[in-house]
N, C-alpha and C positions, 0 to 999 in steps of 0.2 A: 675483751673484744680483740677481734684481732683480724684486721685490714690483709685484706684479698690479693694475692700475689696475680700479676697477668701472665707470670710466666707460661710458656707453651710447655705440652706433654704430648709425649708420646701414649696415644690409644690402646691400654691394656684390657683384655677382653672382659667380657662384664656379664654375668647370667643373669637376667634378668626372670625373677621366680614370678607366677602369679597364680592364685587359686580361683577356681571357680567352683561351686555350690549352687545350680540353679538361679543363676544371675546372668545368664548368656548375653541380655541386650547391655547390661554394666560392662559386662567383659569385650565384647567388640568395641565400643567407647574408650573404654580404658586400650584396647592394643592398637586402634587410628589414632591415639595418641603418642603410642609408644612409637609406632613405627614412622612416624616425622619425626622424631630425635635427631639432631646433629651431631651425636655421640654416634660413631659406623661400627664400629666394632663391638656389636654385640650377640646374643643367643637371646631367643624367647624359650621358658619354660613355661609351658601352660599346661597345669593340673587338675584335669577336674576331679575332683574330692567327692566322687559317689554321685552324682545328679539324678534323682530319680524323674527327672520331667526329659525335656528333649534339648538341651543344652548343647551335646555333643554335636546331634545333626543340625543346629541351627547355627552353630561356630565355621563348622565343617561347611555350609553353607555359604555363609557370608567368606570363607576363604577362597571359594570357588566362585566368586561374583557371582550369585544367584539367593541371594535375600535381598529384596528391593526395601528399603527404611528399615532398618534393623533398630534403629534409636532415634529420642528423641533428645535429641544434646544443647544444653546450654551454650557450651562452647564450641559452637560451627567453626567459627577462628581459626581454634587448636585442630578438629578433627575431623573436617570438612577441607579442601575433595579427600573422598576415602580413597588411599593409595592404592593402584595399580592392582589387579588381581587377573588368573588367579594365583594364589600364595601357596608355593609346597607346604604342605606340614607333615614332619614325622611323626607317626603316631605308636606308641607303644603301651601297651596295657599290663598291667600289674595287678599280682593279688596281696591283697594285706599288708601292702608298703614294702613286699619285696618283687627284686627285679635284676635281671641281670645285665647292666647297659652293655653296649657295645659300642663301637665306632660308626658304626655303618651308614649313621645318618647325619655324622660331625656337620656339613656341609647346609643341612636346611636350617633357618633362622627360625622354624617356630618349629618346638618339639611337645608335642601333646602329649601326654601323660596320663593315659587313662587310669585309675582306680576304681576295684570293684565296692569298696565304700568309702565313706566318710573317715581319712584319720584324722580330722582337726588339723588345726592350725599349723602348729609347731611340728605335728611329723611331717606335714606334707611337705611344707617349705625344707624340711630337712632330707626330702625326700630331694629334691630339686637339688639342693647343694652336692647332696653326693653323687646326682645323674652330671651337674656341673663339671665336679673333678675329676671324674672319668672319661668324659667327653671331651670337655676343652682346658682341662686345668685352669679355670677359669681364678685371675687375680681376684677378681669381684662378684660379689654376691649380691643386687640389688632386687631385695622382697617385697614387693607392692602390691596394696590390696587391689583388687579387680575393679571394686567401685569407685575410682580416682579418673582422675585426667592429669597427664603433664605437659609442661611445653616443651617445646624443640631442646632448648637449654640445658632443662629441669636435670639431666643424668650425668652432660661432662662438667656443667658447672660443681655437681659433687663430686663426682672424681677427679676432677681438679685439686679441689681441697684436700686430699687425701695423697695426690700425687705429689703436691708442693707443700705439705706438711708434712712431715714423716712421722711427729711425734704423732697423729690423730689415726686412730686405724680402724674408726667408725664413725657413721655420720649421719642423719637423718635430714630430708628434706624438710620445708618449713609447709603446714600444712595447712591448707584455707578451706573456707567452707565452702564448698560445691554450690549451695545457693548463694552466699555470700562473699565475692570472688573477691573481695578486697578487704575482708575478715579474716585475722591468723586464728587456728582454730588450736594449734600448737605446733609451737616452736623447742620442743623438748622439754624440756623442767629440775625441778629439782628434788631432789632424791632423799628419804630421810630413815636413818639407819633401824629406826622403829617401828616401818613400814609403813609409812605415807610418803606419799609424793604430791607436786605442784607442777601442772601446767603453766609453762611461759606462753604469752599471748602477745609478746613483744621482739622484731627483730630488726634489726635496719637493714635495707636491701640489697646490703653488698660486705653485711656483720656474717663473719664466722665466729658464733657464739658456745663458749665451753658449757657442755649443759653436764647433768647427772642422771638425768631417764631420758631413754630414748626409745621413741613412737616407733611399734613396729608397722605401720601403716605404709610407709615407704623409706626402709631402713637400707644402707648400702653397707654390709660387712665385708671387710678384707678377709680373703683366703688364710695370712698371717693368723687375724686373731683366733678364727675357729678354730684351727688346728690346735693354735697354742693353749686356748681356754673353751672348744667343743661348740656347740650349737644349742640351738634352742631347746627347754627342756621340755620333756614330752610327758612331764607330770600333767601335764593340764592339756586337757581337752581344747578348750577356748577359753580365753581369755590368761593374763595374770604371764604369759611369756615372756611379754619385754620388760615386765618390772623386774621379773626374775632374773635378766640376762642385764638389765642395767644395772640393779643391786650386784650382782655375780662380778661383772666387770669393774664396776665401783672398789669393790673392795680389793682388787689386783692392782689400784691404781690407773686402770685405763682408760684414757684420754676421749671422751667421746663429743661431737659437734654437733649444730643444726646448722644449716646451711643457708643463708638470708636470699643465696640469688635461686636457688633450686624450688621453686612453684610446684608443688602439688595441690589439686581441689579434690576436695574427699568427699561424701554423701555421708558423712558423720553418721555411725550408727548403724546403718543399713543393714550389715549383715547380724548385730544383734536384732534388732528390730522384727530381720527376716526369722529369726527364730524364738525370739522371746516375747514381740508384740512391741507393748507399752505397760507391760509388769514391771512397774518400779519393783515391788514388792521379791518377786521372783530374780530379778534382774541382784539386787541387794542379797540376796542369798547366795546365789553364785560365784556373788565377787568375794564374800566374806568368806567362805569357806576354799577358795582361792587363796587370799592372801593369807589367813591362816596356816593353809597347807602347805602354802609356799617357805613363811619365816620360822616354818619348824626346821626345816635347814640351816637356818643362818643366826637359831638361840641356843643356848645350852637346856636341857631339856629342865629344869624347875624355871628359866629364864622365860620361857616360852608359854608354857602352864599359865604364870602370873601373866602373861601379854596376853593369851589367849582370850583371858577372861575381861578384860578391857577391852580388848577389841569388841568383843561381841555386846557388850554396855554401848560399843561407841554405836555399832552400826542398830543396836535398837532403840535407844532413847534418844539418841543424833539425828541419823538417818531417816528411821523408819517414822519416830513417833515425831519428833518437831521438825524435820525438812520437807520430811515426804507428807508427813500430816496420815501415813497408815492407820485404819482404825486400830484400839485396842485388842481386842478378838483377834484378826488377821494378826496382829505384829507379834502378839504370843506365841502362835503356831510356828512360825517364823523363827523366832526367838529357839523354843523347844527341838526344833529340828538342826537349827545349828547348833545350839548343844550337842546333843548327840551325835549329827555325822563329825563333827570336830573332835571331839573326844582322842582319836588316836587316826586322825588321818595326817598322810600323806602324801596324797595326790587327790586330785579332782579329774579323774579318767570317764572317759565315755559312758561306760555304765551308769555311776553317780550325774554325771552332767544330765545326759536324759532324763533320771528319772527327778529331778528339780525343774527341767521345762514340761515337763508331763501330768506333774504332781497335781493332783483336786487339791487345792487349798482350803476351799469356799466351803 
C-alpha cells in the first residue's frame, strides 16, 4: 500500500476515449458526468462503433439542448444540472477504422468518431489513441466504458497518482456497482501466469494499491507505456483485452495501480448482456475460447496443448456442469465446439465472435 502524496501537479492533457454501441441514454449519463470533472484539461473522444438504431441523432440532440429527459440516473448528484448547452462537437466519419485526422478541430472538447461498423473493443479504443496523438499528443489515455458514472475527482485524483509516482505508468479507477454505490465491484486483482485471475473487492479510500490485472472499464494508460509496449490487442473482438494487456505488461515488470480515491459506478455487464442476454452457457464459450486463444501466445506451443486441454475440463465440469448447474446435453455441445474452434486458434475476431452469439444451441 502506498499513502497518497497531496502534492500539486501541473494539468497534462488527457483523452478521454468512450464507445458507444446503441446505448445513447448510458452514454449521455456517462459524458454529464464527465463534463463536471475538475480535471480541465481534457479531450472527449466519443466513438460510436456502428449503431444501427438512432444513437447518433439522439447524442447529437441532447448536444444541442433539445432531448428533454434523455435518462433516468441514479445519481442526480453527480449529473444533474445537465451542463450548459449547446456543445460543439466535431464530428468525423471513418470507414473500417481508418481515417486520416487532421488538426482542424484540435480546439472542440467532444470529438465524435463515427464508424461505419462495429470494430470491437480494443480497435476502437485504439482507434481513439491514435486520433489522440495526432490531435493533442495527448500525455494520457483515459478509456471508459460509456455505461459508468464518475465524480468530479474521479480523473485528477488518477492522474495524480501517475504524476507523483513516476515508477506507476498505469492505473485503474476503483469500480462500484452502479446499483450498489457503496459496493466495490473491483479494485483490480491478481494475475496468475497460468491464466486465471482474481478480483480485489477491497481498497481503502485514499490506498494506492499495487495490483496485477487491470479493468479495462475505466483504465488511464500513459502515452510512455503504449509506445514503449503498444496498445490493446485486436485479437479479440470483445472481451479477454485487459487480461491480455495485464498479463503482457506483467511480464515486462510493469507497475500497474487501482486508485482508492478515483469512483467509478458501472452497470456491470450491461454491454455483455446487451448482446449475449443471460446465456451463461454461450457467455462460458466465448470466454473460453478467449482465453485460450489469448495464452497460446504466452506458452510454448506442447506447453499450451497440455493447458489447453485443462482448461476446457475446467470450464466444463467447473463451470458449466457444477457452478452453472448446465444440463448435460447442452454442456456437451458446448464442450464439442470448444474443442474444435480451439484446436488451432488464434484470435477470437468478429467472424468467430458472431457466430457463438448467433449459434442455435438448443
Amino acid at each position: 500500500m502506498v499513502t497518497k502524496s497531496n502534492k500539486a501537479i501541473i494539468q497534462p492533457h488527457v483523452s478521454i476515449i468512450i464507445l458507444n454501441w446503441n446505448k445513447w441514454a448510458d452514454t449521455i449519463e456517462c459524458l454529464e458526468s464527465v463534463l463536471k470533472s475538475d480535471y480541465k484539461n481534457y479531450s472527449i473522444i466519443l466513438i460510436d462503433n456502428g449503431s444501427d438504431n438512432d444513437s447518433v441523432e439522439k447524442i447529437l440532440a441532447w448536444a444541442d439542448g433539445k432531448l428533454p429527459k434523455p435518462y433516468a440516473s441514479k445519481y442526480n448528484e453527480i449529473v444533474l444540472p445537465e451542463v450548459k448547452k449547446p456543445l460543439n462537437i466535431h464530428k468525423i466519419q471513418i470507414e473500417n477504422g481508418n481515417y486520416v485526422p487532421t488538426k482542424s478541430g484540435k480546439n472542440f472538447l467532444i470529438h465524435l468518431i463515427l464508424s461505419n461498423e462495429n470494430l470491437g473493443f480494443a480497435k476502437a479504443n485504439n482507434v481513439g489513441i491514435r486520433y489522440a496523438d495526432v490531435i493533442w499528443n495527448s500525455k494520457y489515455y483515459y478509456l471508459l466504458n460509456n455505461d459508468t458514472v464518475i465524480e468530479n475527482e474521479t480523473l485528477g485524483n488518477l492522474v495524480t497518482v501517475l504524476e507523483n509516482y513516476p515508477q506507476y505508468k498505469i492505473a485503474q479507477s476503483t469500480i462500484y456497482f452502479y446499483e450498489k454505490k457503496e459496493k466495490i465491484a473491483i479494485a483490480g486483482g491478481k494475475l496468475f501466469l497460468w491464466g486465471k485471475g482474481r478480483f480485489y473487492t477491497r481498497i481503502k479510500p485514499n490506498e494506492i494499491k499495487e495490483i496485477g490485472f487491470i479493468n479495462g472499464c475505466a483504465l488511464l494508460l500513459s502515452q510512455e507505456i503504449v509506445k514503449k509496449y503498444g496498445t490493446l490487442s485486436e485479437r479479440f473482438f470483445f472481451g479477454e483485452e485487459d487480461f491480455e494487456y495485464s498479463l503482457r505488461l506483467s511480464l515486462k515488470k510493469v507497475k500497474k495501480v487501482c486508485v482508492g480515491n478515483s469512483r467509478v459506478y458501472h452497470k456491470i455487464s450491461l454491454s455483455s448482456n446487451h448482446l449475449l442476454g443471460n446465456d451463461r452457457g454461450r457467455r462460458l464459450v466465448l470466454s473460453a475460447l478467449n482465453r485460450i486463444a489469448d495464452m497460446r501466445n504466452f506458452y510454448p506451443g506442447y506447453l499450451w496443448i497440455l493447458w489447453r486441454y485443462l482448461t476446457v475440463i475446467y470450464y466444463y465440469l467447473f463451470l458449466m456442469i457444477i457452478k452453472h448447474r448446465i444440463n448435460i446435453r447442452l454442456a456437451n455441445k458446448y464442450l464439442k465446439y470448444i474443442l474444435k474452434k480451439s484446436r488451432n486458434i488464434s484470435s477470437v475476431n468478429k467472424t468467430l465472435y458472431e457466430e457463438i452469439i448467433s449459434k442455435k444451441w438448443n
